[in-house]
ZAMARGU-4260 file (C-alpha; in steps of 0.2 Angstrom, whole numbers, plus 5000, padded with zeros to 4 digits):
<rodrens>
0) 4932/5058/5044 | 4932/5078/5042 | 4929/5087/5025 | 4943/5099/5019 | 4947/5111/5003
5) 4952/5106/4988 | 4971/5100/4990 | 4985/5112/4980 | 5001/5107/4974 | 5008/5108/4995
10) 5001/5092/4997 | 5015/5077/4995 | 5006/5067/4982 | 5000/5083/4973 | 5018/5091/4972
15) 5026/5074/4963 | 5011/5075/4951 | 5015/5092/4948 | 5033/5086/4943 | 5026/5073/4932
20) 5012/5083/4923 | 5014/5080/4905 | 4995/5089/4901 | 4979/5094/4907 | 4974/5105/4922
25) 4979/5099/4941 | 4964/5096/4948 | 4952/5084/4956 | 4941/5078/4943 | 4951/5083/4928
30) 4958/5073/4914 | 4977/5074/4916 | 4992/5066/4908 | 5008/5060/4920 | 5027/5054/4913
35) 5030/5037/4922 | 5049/5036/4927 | 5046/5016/4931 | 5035/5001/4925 | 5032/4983/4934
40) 5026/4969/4927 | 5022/4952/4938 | 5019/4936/4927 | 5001/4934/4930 | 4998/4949/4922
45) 5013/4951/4911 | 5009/4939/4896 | 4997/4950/4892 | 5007/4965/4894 | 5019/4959/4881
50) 5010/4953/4870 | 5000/4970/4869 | 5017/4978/4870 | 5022/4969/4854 | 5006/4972/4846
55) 5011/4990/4847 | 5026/4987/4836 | 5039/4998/4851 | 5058/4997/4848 | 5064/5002/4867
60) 5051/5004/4881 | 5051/5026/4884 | 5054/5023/4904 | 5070/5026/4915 | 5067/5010/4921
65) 5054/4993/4916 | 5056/4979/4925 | 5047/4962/4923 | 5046/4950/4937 | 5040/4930/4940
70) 5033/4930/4955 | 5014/4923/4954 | 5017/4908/4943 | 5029/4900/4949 | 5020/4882/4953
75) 5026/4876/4939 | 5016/4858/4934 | 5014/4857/4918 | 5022/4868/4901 | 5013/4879/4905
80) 5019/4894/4916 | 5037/4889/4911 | 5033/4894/4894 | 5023/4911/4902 | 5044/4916/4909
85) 5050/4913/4894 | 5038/4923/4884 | 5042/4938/4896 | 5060/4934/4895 | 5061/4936/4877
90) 5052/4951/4875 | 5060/4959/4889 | 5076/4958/4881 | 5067/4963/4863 | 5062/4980/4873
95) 5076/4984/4886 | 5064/4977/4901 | 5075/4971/4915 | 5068/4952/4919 | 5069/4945/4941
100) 5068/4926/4938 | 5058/4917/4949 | 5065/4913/4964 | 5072/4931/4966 | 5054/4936/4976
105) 5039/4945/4976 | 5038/4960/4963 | 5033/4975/4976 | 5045/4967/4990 | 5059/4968/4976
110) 5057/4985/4970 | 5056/4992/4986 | 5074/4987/4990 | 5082/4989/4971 | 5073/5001/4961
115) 5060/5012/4973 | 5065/5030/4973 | 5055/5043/4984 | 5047/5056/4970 | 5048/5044/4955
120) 5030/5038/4947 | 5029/5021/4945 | 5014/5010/4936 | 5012/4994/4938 | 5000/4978/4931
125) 4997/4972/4951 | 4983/4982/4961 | 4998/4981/4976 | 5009/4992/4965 | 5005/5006/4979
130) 5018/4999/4990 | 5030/5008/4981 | 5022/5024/4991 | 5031/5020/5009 | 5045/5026/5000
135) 5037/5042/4997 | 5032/5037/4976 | 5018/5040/4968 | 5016/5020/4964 | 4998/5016/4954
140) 4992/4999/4949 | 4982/4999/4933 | 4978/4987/4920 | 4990/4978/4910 | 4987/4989/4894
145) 4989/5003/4903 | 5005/4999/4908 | 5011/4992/4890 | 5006/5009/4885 | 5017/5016/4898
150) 5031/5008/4893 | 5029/5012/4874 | 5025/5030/4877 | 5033/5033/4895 | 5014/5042/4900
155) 4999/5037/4908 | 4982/5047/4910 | 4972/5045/4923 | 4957/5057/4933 | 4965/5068/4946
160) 4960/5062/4962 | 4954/5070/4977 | 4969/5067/4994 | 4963/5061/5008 | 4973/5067/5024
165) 4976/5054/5036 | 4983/5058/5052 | 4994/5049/5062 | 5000/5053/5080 | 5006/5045/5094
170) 5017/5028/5093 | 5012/5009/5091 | 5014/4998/5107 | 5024/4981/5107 | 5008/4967/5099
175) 5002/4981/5086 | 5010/4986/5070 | 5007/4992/5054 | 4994/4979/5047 | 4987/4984/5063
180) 4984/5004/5055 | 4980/4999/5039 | 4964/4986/5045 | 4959/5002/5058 | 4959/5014/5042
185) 4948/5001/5032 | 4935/4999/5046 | 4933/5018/5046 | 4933/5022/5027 | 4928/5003/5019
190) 4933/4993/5005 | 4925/5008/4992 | 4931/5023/5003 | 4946/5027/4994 | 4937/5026/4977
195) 4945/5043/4966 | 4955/5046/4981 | 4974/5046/4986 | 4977/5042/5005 | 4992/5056/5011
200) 5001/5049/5029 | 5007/5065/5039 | 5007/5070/5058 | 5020/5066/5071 | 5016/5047/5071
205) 5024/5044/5055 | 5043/5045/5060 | 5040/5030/5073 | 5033/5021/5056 | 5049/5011/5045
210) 5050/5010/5027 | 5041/4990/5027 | 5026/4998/5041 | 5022/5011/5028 | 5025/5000/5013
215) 5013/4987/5021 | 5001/5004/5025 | 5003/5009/5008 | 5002/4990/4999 | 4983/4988/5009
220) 4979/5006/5002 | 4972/4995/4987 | 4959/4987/4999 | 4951/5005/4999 | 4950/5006/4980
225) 4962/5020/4981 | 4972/5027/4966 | 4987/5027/4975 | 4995/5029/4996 | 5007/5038/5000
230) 5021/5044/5016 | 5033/5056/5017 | 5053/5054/5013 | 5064/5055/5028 | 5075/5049/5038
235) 5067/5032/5040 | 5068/5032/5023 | 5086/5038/5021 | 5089/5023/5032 | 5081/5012/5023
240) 5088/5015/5006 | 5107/5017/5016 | 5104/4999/5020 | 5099/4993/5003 | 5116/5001/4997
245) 5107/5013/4986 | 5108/5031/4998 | 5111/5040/4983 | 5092/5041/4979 | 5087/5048/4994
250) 5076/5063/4993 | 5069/5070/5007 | 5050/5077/5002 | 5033/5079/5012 | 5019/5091/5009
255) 5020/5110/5016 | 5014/5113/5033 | 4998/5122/5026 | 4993/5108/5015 | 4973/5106/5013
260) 4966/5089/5011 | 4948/5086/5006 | 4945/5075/5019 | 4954/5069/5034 | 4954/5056/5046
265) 4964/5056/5062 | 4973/5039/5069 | 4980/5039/5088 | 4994/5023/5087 | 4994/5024/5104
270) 4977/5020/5104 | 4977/5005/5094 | 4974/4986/5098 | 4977/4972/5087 | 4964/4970/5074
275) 4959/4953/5062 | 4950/4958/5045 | 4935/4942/5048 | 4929/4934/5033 | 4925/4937/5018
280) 4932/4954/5016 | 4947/4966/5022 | 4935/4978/5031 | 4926/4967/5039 | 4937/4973/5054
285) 4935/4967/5074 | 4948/4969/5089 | 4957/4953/5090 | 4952/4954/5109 | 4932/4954/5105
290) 4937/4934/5094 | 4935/4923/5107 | 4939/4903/5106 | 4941/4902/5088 | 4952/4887/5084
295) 4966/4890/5071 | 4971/4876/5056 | 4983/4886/5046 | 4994/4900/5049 | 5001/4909/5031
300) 5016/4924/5037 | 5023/4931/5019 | 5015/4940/5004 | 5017/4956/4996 | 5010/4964/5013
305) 5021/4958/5025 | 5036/4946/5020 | 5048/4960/5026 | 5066/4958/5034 | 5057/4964/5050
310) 5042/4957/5050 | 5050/4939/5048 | 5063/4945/5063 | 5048/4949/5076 | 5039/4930/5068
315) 5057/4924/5072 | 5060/4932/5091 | 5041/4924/5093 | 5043/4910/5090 | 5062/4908/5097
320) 5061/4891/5109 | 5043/4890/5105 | 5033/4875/5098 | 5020/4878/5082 | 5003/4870/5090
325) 5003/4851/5085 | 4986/4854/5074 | 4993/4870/5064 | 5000/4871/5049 | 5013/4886/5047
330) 5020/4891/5032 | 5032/4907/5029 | 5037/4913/5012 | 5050/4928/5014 | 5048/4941/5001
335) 5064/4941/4992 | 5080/4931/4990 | 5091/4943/5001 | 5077/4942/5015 | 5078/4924/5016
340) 5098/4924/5013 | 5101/4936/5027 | 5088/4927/5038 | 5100/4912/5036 | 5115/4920/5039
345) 5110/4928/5055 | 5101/4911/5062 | 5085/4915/5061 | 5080/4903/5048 | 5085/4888/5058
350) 5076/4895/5072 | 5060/4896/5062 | 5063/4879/5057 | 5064/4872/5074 | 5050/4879/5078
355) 5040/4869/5065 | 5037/4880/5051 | 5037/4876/5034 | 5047/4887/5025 | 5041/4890/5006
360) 5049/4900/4990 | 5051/4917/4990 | 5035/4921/4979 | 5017/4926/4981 | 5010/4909/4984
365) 4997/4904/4995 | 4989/4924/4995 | 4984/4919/4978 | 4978/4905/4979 | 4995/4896/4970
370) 4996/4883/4983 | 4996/4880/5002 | 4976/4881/5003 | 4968/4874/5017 | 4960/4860/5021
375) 4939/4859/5019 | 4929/4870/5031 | 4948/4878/5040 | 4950/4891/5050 | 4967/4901/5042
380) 4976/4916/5046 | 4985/4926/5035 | 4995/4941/5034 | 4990/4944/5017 | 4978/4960/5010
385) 4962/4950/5002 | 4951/4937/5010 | 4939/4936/4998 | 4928/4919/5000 | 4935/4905/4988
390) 4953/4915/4986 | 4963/4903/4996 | 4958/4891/4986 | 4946/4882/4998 | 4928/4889/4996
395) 4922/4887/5012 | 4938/4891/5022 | 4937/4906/5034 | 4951/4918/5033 | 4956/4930/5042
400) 4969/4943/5041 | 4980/4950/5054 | 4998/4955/5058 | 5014/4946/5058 | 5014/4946/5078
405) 4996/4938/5078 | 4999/4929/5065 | 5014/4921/5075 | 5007/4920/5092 | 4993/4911/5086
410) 5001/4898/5076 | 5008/4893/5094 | 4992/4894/5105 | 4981/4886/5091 | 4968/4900/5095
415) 4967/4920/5087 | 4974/4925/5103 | 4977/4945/5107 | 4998/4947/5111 | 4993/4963/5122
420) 4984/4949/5133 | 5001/4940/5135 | 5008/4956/5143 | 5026/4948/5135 | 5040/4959/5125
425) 5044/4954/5108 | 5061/4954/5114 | 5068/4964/5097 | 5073/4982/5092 | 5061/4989/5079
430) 5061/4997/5067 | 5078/5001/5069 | 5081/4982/5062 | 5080/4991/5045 | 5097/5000/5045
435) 5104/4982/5045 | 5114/4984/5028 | 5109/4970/5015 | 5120/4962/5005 | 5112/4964/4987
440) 5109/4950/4976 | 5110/4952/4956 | 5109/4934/4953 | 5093/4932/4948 | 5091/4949/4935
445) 5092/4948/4920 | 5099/4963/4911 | 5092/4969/4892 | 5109/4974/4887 | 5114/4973/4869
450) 5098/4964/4864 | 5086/4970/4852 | 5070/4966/4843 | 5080/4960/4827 | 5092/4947/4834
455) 5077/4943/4851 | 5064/4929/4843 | 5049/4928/4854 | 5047/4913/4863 | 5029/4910/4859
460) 5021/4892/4869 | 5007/4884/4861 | 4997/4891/4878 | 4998/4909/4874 | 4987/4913/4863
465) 4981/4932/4855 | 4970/4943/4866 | 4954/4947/4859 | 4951/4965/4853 | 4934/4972/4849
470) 4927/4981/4833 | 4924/4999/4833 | 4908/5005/4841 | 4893/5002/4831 | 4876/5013/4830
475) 4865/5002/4840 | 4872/4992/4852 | 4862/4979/4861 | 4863/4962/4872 | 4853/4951/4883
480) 4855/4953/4902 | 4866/4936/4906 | 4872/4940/4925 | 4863/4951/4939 | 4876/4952/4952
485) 4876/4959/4970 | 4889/4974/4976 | 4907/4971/4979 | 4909/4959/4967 | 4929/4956/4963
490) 4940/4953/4950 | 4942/4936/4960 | 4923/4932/4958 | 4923/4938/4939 | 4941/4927/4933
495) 4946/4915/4947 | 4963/4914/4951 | 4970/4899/4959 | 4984/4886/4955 | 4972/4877/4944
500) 4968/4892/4931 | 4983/4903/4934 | 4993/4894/4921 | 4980/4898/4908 | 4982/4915/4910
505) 4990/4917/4892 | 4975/4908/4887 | 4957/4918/4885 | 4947/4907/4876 | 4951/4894/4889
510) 4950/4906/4905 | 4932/4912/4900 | 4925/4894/4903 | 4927/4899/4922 | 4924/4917/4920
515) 4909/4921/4934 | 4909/4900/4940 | 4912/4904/4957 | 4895/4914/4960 | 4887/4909/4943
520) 4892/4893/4934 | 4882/4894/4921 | 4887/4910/4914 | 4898/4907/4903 | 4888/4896/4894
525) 4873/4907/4894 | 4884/4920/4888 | 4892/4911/4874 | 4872/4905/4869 | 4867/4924/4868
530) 4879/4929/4858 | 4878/4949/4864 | 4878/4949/4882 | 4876/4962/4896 | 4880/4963/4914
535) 4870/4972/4929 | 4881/4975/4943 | 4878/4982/4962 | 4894/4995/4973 | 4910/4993/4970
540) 4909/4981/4955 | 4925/4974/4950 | 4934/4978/4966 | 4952/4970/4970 | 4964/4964/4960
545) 4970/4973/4944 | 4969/4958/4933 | 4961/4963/4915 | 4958/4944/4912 | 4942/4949/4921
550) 4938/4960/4905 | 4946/4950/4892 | 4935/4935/4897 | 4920/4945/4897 | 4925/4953/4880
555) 4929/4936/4870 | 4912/4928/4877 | 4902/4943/4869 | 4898/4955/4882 | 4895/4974/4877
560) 4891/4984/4891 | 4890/4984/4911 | 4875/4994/4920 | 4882/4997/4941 | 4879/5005/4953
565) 4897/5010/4955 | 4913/5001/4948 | 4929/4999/4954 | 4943/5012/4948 | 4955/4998/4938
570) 4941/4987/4932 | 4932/5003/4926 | 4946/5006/4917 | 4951/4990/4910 | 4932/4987/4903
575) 4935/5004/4894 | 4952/4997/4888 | 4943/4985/4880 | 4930/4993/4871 | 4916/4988/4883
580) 4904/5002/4888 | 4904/5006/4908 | 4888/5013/4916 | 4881/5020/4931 | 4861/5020/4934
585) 4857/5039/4939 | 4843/5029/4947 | 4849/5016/4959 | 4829/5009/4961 | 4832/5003/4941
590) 4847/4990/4948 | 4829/4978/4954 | 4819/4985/4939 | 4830/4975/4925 | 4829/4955/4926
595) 4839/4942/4920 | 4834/4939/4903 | 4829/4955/4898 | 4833/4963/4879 | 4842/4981/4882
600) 4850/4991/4869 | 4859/5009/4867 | 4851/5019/4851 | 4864/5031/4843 | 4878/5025/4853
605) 4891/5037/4845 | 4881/5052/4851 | 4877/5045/4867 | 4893/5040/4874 | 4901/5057/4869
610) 4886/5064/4878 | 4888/5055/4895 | 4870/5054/4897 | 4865/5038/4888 | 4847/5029/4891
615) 4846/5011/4889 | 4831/5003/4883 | 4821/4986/4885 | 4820/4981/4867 | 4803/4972/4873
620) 4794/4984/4884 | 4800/4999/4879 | 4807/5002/4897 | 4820/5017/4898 | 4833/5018/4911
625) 4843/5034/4914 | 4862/5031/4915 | 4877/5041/4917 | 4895/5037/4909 | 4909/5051/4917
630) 4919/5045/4902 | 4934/5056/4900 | 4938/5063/4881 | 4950/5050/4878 | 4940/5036/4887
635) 4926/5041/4874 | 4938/5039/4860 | 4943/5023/4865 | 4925/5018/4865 | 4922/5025/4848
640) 4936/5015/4843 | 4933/4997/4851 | 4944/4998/4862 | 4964/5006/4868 | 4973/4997/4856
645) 4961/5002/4843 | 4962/5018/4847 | 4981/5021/4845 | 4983/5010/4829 | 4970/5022/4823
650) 4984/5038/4827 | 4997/5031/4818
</rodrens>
């Protein structure tokens, strides 16, 4: 990694923000204001959404284009995440949203091919939202308020982030793709390394990349903590959208041959092998070459990541007259309903079949922990972007990530075996496999027309319930210490998700039961006994997904502040969103210095949260610690206020 300048507006990602600015001053660092031309919503996130949608009081969402999709809940056992769809469904018509039915696929897979336009701004409630950027979009994931905003007000404000470079030359070989880049640029830069940054893919390397490599390059970018990936619009991209039958929305676009980044780092394709993320983290990267003899239980090829036309084509080619081991379990989930239907008409389907895969729906699944998890103490592969521990669903299952061809190849041998060590051809054309024309499928949207809020009742199940909203700021703000975490704690270790709690995700007061169990069980409890809580976190807390269940469970069981090291970008925000102050120690030693147990409490809270410089104090000892807040003016106001919702009822 090489330092650079500060990036102008001849960087790509700088010159579609340029486009978008609504206010404030282009720079990294500053406070600016951007028009979002599209919103996603997926359904584990979206109940929320609408419901703080609705508690805005909108008539017709202020975007070119809102789209709600059911794509995480889909398991469908009880009432309960029948009664989620229709919720969204009802308030998608009330609002003009357009609404995928599940079955249709998985939300980013499903934009890419209907709705994804190079140069457009989209914002989306799913931490993967930066796939959208292999099409050349500035795509960001953020918390579900956030978005609801968006769609109200067609805006979203955000820090300007700094632009990493990353340079790609030279050309994958047969055995290494995309996942392949994406796992290299993790081991260099690390699951915090894109924190207040955008990664920009230039260089000669790019134009051997298709649209579904950079989307699955761009759709890992969130592993870094990244605002947002993105690649250049050309002819691969042309060809791509000529395919999807929507040519008309090409636009070519890429940054000016002087662009400065502030960093950069170089990647040689050629030069790559194929990598396995180990467990229990996505930069925990090794050559697959270096993992010898480890025996493989369960293979998972799909998710959000890599569930592509092409991707399922070279699992097919591999498996083609093969056997799936005797002791593995394969399971493919194609990411969207055209994928799986053109993968039937041209015979690949029943090839994968015969092959001894099990074929699930079109949906995220198993990457969330919605199924499919492995058996006690399993080795699993999956081609999916988090393997955090417990997320399969199987706490003590080791997962490992790699590609589609590894994925494949080692569902046959019953071993992580390296496909550059067969010395084989995959025996398929890629990527020029993506300017196969698709025959698109409406069957499964929804469209809001001639619906509105007066003759669209809400379909409101006895699950959902309200969302809890703080009370404005108070004077003195205080709480006992209830959890002392380590770093990289994730929104998964915070608010499981998994097929037993994901239909309560309508539900708060039930969800916070579990909120911290995996790593904790007795916090809730303990939390709910004090009343007034705080939390002391390590690096990166809150990395990974952008759930804001893992604020809202926090908020309803009383906690007031977090004290970190460093947070992650969307669950910074999201605590914020909710009222609930976010703070860095300006001395890292005070992390060990504060115990569990311990009285703290903010003096003059209005005065020092505007001021950025706030010392917390042991209401016992009289201890000071020394924090920092880097709250933004409108941040500031939304802390003042108790939160964002807050915040704007107060401007009406």
């Amino acid at each position: 990694m090489t330092k650079g300048g500060a990036p102008g507006e001849t960087t790509l990602a700088y010159k579609i923000l340029a486009e978008h600015l609504a206010y404030g001053e282009l720079s990294p660092g500053n406070e600016i204001t951007i028009r979002i031309d599209q919103t996603l919503t997926q359904d584990s996130t979206g109940t929320m959404v609408y419901l703080q949608l609705e508690a805005m009081d909108v008539d017709k969402v202020a975007t070119e284009l809102s789209v709600a999709y059911i794509d995480h809940n889909t398991l469908q056992t009880g009432f309960e995440n029948a009664d989620d769809h229709a919720f969204i469904e009802s308030v998608a018509k009330r609002h003009g949203v357009l609404f995928s039915k599940p079955g249709n696929g998985i939300c980013h897979q499903l934009h890419l091919e209907n709705f994804g336009e190079p140069g457009k701004t989209l914002l989306g409630s799913d931490s993967h939202t930066p796939t959208g950027g292999g099409l050349g979009m500035i795509a960001i994931g953020a918390g579900g308020l956030d978005v609801a905003v968006a769609m109200a007000r067609g805006a979203y404000s955000l820090i300007a982030p700094k632009v990493i470079g990353i340079r790609l030359t030279g050309e994958l070989r047969p055995w290494v793709s995309a996942k392949d880049v994406i796992l290299y640029v993790l081991k260099e830069l690390t699951v915090k390394g894109g924190v207040g940054r955008i990664a920009e893919y230039y260089g000669d390397g790019v134009k051997a990349l298709s649209v579904t490599d950079r989307a699955t390059i761009t759709n890992m970018g969130a592993e870094l903590g990244a605002t947002t990936s993105v690649f250049p619009s050309d002819e691969n991209t042309k060809a791509y959208l000529d395919s999807q039958g929507r040519g008309e929305a090409y636009r070519p676009l890429a940054a000016d041959e002087d662009a400065v980044y502030d960093e950069t780092l170089e990647v040689d394709l050629s030069g790559l092998t194929p990598l396995a993320a180990m467990p229990h983290s996505p930069d925990k990267v090794k050559a697959v070459s270096g993992i010898r003899d480890v025996k493989v239980d369960q293979v998972a090829i799909g998710s959000c990541t890599n569930s592509s036309y092409a991707d399922l084509m070279k699992v097919a080619a591999i498996l083609r007259g093969r056997r799936v081991h005797p002791e593995v379990s394969l399971v493919i989930s194609p990411g969207s309903s055209s994928i799986l239907a053109k993968l039937s008409r041209n015979g690949a389907l029943s090839g994968l079949i015969d092959s001894g895969a099990r074929i699930i729906e079109n949906a995220c699944g198993p990457c969330i922990g919605m199924g499919q998890s492995p058996r006690s103490g399993a080795v699993s592969l999956r081609t999916f972007n988090r393997n955090f521990k417990g997320r399969s669903g199987t706490l003590d299952a080791d997962v490992y990530l790699v590609s589609p061809e590894t994925a494949a190849l080692s569902a046959v041998t019953g071993k992580i075996t390296d496909g550059l060590a067969t010395g084989g051809a995959l025996g398929i054309g890629l990527p020029h496999i993506e300017s196969e024309n698709f025959t698109r499928n409406d069957n499964f949207f929804i469209k809001p027309d001639g619906h509105s809020k007066d003759d669209t009742p809400v379909a409101m199940g006895p699950n959902i319930k309200p969302f809890p909203r703080n009370t404005a700021l108070p004077e003195r703000v205080a709480g006992k210490v209830v959890l002392h975490a380590g770093d990289n704690i994730t929104t998964d270790d915070i608010m499981p998700s998994d097929s037993r709690l994901l239909p309560y995700r309508s539900n708060i007061p039930y969800l916070a039961n579990f909120c911290f169990e995996k790593i904790d069980a007795g916090f809730s409890s303990r939390a709910k006994e004090a009343g007034s809580g705080v939390i002391i976190g390590g690096d990166n807390y809150g990395q990974g997904s952008s759930r804001e269940h893992a604020a809202l469970a926090p908020l309803f069981l009383g906690i007031t502040f977090v004290i970190a090291k460093s947070f992650a970008r969307i669950h910074r925000s999201n605590l914020i969103n909710s009222g609930i102050i976010t703070l860095v120690f300006t001395d890292h030693g005070d992390y060990e210095r504060i115990h569990m147990g311990d009285d703290l409490v903010i003096e003059d809270a209005h005065s020092q949260v505007a001021s950025n410089d706030i010392i917390v104090r042991d209401a016992n000892t009289g201890a000071e610690y020394r924090t920092a807040g880097n709250f933004s003016d409108i941040e500031i106001q939304m802390l003042l206020a108790g939160g964002k919702i807050n915040m704007i009822k107060e401007r009406k």
